[in-house]
C-alpha positions as CSV (number, residue, x, y, z in Angstrom):
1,X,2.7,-8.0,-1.3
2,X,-0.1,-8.5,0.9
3,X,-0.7,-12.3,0.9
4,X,3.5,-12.3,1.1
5,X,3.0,-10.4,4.3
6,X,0.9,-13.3,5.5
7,X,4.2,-15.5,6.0
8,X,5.7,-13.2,8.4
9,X,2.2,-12.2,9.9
10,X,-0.9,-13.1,11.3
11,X,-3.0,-10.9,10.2
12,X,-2.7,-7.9,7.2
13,X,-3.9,-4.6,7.8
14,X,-4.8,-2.7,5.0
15,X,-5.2,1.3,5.0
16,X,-5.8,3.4,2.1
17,X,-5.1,6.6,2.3
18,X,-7.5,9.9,2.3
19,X,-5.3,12.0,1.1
20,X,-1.6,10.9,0.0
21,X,0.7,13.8,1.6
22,X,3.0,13.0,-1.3
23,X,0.7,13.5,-4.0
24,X,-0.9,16.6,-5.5
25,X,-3.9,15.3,-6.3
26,X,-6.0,11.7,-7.5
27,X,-8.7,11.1,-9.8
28,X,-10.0,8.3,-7.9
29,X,-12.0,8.7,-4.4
30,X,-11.1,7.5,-1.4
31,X,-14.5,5.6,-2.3
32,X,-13.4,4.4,-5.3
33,X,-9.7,3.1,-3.9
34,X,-11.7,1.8,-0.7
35,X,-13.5,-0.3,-3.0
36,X,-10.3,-1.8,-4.8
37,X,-8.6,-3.1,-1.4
38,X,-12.3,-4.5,-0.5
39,X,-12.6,-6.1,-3.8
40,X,-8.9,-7.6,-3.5
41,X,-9.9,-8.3,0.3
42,X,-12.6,-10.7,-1.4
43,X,-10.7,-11.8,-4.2
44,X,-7.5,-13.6,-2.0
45,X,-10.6,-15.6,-0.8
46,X,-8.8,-16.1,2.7
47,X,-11.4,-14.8,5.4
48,X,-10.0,-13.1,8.8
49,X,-6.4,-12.7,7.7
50,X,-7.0,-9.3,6.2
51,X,-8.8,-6.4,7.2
52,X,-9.7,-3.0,6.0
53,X,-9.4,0.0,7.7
54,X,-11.7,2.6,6.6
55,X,-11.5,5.5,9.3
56,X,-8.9,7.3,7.3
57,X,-12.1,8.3,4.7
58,X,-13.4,10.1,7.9
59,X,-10.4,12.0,8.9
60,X,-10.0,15.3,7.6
61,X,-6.7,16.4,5.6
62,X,-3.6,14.4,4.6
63,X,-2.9,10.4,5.9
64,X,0.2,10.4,7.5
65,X,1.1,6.6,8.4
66,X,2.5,7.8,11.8
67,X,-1.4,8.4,13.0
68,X,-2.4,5.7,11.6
69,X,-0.2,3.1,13.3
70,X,-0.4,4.9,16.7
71,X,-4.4,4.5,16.5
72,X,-3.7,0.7,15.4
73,X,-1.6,0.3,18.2
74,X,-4.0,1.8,20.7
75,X,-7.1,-0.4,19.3
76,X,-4.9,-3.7,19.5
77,X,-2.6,-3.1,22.6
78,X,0.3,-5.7,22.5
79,X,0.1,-6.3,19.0
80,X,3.6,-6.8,17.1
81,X,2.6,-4.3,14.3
82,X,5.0,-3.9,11.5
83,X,4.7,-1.8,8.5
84,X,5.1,-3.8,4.9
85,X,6.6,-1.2,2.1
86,X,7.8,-1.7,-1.1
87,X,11.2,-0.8,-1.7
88,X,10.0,2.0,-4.2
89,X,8.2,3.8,-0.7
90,X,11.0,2.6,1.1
91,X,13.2,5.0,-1.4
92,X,11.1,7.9,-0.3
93,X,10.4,7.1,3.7
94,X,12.8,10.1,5.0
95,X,10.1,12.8,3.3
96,X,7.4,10.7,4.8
97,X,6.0,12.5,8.6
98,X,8.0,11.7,11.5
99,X,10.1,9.0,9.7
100,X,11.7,8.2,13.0
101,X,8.7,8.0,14.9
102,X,7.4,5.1,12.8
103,X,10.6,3.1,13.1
104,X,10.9,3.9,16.8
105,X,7.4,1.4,17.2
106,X,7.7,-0.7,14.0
107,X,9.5,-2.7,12.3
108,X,9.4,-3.2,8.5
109,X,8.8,-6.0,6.4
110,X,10.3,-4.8,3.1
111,X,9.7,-5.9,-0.5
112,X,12.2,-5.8,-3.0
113,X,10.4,-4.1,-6.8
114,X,12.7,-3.5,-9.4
115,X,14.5,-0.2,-10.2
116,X,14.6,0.8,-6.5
117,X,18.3,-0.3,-5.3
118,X,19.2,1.2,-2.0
119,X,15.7,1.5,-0.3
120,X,17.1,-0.7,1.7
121,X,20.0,1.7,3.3
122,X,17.9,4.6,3.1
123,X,15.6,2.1,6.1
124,X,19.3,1.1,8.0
125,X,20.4,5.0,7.5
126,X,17.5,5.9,9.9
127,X,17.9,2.8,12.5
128,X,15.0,0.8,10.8
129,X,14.7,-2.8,11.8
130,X,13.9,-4.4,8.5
131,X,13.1,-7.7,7.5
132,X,13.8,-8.1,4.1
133,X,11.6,-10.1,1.6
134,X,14.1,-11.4,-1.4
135,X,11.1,-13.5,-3.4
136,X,9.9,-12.2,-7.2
137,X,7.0,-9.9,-6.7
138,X,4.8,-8.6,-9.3
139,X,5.8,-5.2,-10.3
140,X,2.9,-3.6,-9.5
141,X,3.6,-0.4,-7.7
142,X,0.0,2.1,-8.0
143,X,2.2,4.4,-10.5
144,X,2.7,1.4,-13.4
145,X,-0.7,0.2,-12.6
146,X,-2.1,3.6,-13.5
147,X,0.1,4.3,-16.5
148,X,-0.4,1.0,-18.1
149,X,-4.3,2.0,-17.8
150,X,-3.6,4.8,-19.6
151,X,-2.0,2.4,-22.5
152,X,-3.9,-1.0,-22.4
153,X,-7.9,-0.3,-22.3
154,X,-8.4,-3.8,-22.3
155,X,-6.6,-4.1,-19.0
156,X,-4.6,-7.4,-20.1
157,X,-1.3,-6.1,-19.2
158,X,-2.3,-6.1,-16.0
159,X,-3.3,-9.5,-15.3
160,X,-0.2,-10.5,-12.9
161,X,-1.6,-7.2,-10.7
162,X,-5.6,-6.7,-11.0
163,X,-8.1,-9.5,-10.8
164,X,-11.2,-9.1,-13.4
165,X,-12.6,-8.2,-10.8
166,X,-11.0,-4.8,-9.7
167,X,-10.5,-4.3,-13.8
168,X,-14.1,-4.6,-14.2
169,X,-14.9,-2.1,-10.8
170,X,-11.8,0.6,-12.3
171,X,-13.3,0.0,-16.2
172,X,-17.1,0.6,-15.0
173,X,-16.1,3.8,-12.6
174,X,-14.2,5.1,-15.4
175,X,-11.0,5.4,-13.1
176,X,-7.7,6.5,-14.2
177,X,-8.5,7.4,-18.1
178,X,-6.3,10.6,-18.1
179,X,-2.2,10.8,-17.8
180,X,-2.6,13.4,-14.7
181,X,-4.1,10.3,-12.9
């Protein structure tokens, strides 16, 4: 989704989160996940269209995107910021914090993944403006890449998601081995 974003975007900020609000718990570090978006970062091999924000590894308690866009908007005043979602998080934005906050400031670029119909109105229901992207992406939401870890060791499954590369970085850190992951 990211290189996508690059056709409706100059520039692709990308955050991961300290602590996912939405999730009990991960196996992987923030370290550990920082150093997957760095190593995709490199692997897309296109210099100064992406960048990586790390400050949400030095903020204490849950990520909620709402922070995180306001702090992007104050460090890049003017900037036309929009928020790219799949349309699996896009199923779940109205549990997110402050839903309507975020849409107030941004639109959203919006990614069609299989199995989530009606992301989209969930988005309208709460005034979103979207911009819908139709194209075939990988399916390659964080949940199927962790359970196909869980049933393809050799990581080959995978291949339309993960370069070697980030295989070879989960494989050596020993990330994502157990089901709870």
């Amino acid at each position: 989704m990211a290189r996508f974003a690059l056709d409706s975007a100059n520039h692709v900020w990308l955050v991961p989160a300290y602590l996912s609000p939405l999730k009990q718990e991960t196996r992987a570090s923030f370290s550990d996940r920082l150093a997957m978006v760095k190593q995709m970062v490199d692997d897309l091999r296109m210099p100064g269209r992406f960048s990586v924000l790390e400050e949400e590894g030095q903020r204490p308690g849950p990520s909620f995107t709402k922070d995180t866009l306001a702090r992007l908007r104050n460090s890049v005043p003017g900037a036309s910021i929009a928020l790219v979602i799949g349309a699996d998080n896009a199923a779940q934005f109205e549990s997110w914090n402050s839903p309507e906050e975020i849409l107030t400031h941004h639109p959203v670029l919006l990614f069609q993944r299989a199995g989530a119909n009606g992301a989209e109105r969930v988005l309208e229901r709460l005034g979103a403006r979207i911009k819908l992207d139709t194209r075939p992406v990988p399916d390659c939401s964080s949940t199927k890449i962790r359970s196909s870890l869980l049933l393809d060791e050799k990581g080959g499954s995978l291949r339309d998601c993960l370069s070697s590369n980030i295989w070879e970085l989960i494989r050596s850190r020993g990330l994502y081995r157990h089901a709870q992951d």
